[in-house]
Legacy VTK file of the C-alpha trace (Angstrom):
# vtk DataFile Version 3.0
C-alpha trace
ASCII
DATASET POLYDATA
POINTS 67 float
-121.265 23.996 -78.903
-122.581 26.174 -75.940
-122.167 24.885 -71.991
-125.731 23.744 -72.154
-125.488 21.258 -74.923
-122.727 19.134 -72.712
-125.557 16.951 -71.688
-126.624 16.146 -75.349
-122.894 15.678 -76.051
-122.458 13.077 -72.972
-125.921 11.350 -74.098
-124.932 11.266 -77.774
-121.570 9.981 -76.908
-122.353 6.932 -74.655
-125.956 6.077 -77.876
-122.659 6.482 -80.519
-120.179 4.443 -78.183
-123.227 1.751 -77.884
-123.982 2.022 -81.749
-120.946 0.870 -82.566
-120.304 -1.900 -80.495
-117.376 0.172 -78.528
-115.272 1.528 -81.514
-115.080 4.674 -80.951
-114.059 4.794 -77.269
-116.547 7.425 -75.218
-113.814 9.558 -74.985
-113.212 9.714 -78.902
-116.947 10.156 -79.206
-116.568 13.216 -77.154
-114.125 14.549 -79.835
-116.291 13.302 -83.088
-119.481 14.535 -82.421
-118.736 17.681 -81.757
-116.963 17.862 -85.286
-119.854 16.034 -86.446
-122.359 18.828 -85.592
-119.791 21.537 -86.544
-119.494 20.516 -89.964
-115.772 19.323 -89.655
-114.740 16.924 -91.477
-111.655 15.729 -90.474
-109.707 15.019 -87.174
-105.722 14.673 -86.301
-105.762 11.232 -84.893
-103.891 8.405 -85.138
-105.594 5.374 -83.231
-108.072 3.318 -85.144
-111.277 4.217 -82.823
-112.563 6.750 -85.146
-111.997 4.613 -88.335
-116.278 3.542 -87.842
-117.260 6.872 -88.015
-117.894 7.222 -91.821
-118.540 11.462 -91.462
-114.996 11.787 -90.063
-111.874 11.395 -92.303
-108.508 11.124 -89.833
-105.528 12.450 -90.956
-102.173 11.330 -88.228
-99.925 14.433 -88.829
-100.381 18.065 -89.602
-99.114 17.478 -92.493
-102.050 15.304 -93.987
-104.367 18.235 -92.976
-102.229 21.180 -94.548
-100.121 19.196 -97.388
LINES 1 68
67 0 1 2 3 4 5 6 7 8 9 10 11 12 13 14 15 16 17 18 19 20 21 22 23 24 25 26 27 28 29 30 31 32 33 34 35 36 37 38 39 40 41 42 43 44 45 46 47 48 49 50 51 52 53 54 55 56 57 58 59 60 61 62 63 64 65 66
């Protein structure tokens, strides 16, 4: 994402935060929707925030992204 789309990212992130009912966090939304309009599907986290988001599949450790 290009330096102008930070304001789309900031509003997307606080409608997806809202959406939700808080889970994930604003500052995991930050992280998922850019993956979201990237086309990548999965993220190396290990909190539960980003267990709502059914586009993005978390995997903990490197290993569960390169087994």
């Amino acid at each position: 994402m290009a330096e102008p789309d930070v304001p789309a990212l900031q509003n997307g992130s606080v409608e997806l935060v809202r959406s939700s009912q808080g889970a994930p966090n604003v500052n995991d939304a930050l992280i998922a929707l850019p993956c979201h309009h990237c086309g990548i599907p999965f993220i190396a986290n290990s909190d539960r925030d980003s267990d709502e988001l059914p586009w993005l599949r978390k995997r903990a450790t490197p290993h569960d992204l390169y087994p």
